[in-house]
C-alpha positions as CSV (number, residue, x, y, z in Angstrom):
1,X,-9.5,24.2,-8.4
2,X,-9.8,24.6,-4.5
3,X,-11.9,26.5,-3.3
4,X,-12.9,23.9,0.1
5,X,-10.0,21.4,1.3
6,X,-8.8,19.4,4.4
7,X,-6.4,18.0,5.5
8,X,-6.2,14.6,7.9
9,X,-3.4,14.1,9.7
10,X,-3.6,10.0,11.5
11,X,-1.1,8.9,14.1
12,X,-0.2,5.4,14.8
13,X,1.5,3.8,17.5
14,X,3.9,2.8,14.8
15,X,5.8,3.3,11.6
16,X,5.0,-0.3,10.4
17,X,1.2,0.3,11.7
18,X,1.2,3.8,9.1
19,X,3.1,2.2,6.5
20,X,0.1,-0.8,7.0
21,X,-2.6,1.6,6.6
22,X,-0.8,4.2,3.8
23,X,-0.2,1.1,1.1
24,X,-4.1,0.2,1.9
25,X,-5.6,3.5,0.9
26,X,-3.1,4.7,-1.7
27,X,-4.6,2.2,-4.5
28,X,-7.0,4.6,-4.2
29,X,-5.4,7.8,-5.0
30,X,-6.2,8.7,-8.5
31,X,-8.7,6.1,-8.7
32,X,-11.2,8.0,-7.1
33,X,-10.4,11.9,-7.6
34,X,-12.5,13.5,-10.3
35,X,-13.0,17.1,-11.5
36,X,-14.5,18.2,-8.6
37,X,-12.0,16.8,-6.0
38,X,-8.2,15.7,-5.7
39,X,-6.2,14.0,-2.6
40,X,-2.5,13.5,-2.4
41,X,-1.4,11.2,0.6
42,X,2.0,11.0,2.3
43,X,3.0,9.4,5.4
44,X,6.3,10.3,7.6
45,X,6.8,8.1,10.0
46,X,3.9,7.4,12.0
47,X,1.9,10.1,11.2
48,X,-0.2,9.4,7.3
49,X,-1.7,12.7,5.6
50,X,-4.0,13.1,3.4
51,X,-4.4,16.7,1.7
52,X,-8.0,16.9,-0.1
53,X,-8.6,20.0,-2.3
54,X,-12.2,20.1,-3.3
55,X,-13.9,22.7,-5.7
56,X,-17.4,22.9,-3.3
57,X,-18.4,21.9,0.1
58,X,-20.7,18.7,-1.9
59,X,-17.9,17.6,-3.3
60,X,-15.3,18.1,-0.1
61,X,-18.1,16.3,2.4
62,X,-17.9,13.1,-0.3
63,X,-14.5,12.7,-0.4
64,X,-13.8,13.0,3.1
65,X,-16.9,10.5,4.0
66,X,-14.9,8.4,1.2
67,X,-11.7,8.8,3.1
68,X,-12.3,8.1,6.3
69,X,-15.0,5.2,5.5
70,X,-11.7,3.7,3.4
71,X,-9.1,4.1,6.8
72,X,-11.5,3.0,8.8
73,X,-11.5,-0.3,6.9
74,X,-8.2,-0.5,6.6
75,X,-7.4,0.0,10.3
76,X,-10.1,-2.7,11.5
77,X,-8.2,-4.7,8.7
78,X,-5.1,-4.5,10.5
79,X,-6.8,-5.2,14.0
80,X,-8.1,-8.4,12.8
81,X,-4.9,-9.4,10.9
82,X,-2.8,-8.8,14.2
83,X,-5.5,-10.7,16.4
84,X,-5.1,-13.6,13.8
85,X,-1.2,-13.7,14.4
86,X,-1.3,-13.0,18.5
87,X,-3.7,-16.2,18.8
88,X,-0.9,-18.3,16.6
């Protein structure tokens, strides 16, 4: 299918931080991959990749907007979860 991919490679200061962020976004895998694009996530350690094969630059420049937008939200999650349990 590929003819446009990326791959994202996210370090975190921790395994537990990447493993956090990895079972946020990986409800999503399959959910939101179509004809025109596919992503595959793994995560070793504290590094989390996501591989996204795309068959046009349209449909590549969605699912990377898509991807980030949904690790962004997962991160600032995590933030305000761990703010919650420092103030405790």
């Amino acid at each position: 299918m590929s003819s446009h991919d990326a791959t994202l490679e996210l370090d975190y200061e921790s395994a537990s931080r990447a493993r956090l962020v990895a079972a946020s976004v990986a409800r999503e895998i399959g959910e939101i991959d179509d004809d025109r694009s596919q992503t595959t996530l793994r995560r070793d350690e504290e590094r989390l990749v996501l591989e996204i094969d795309a068959a046009d630059a349209v449909a590549l420049r969605a699912a990377l907007n898509t991807w980030f937008s949904l690790v962004d939200v997962a991160e600032r999650t995590a933030d305000a979860g761990e703010r919650v349990l420092e103030t405790r």
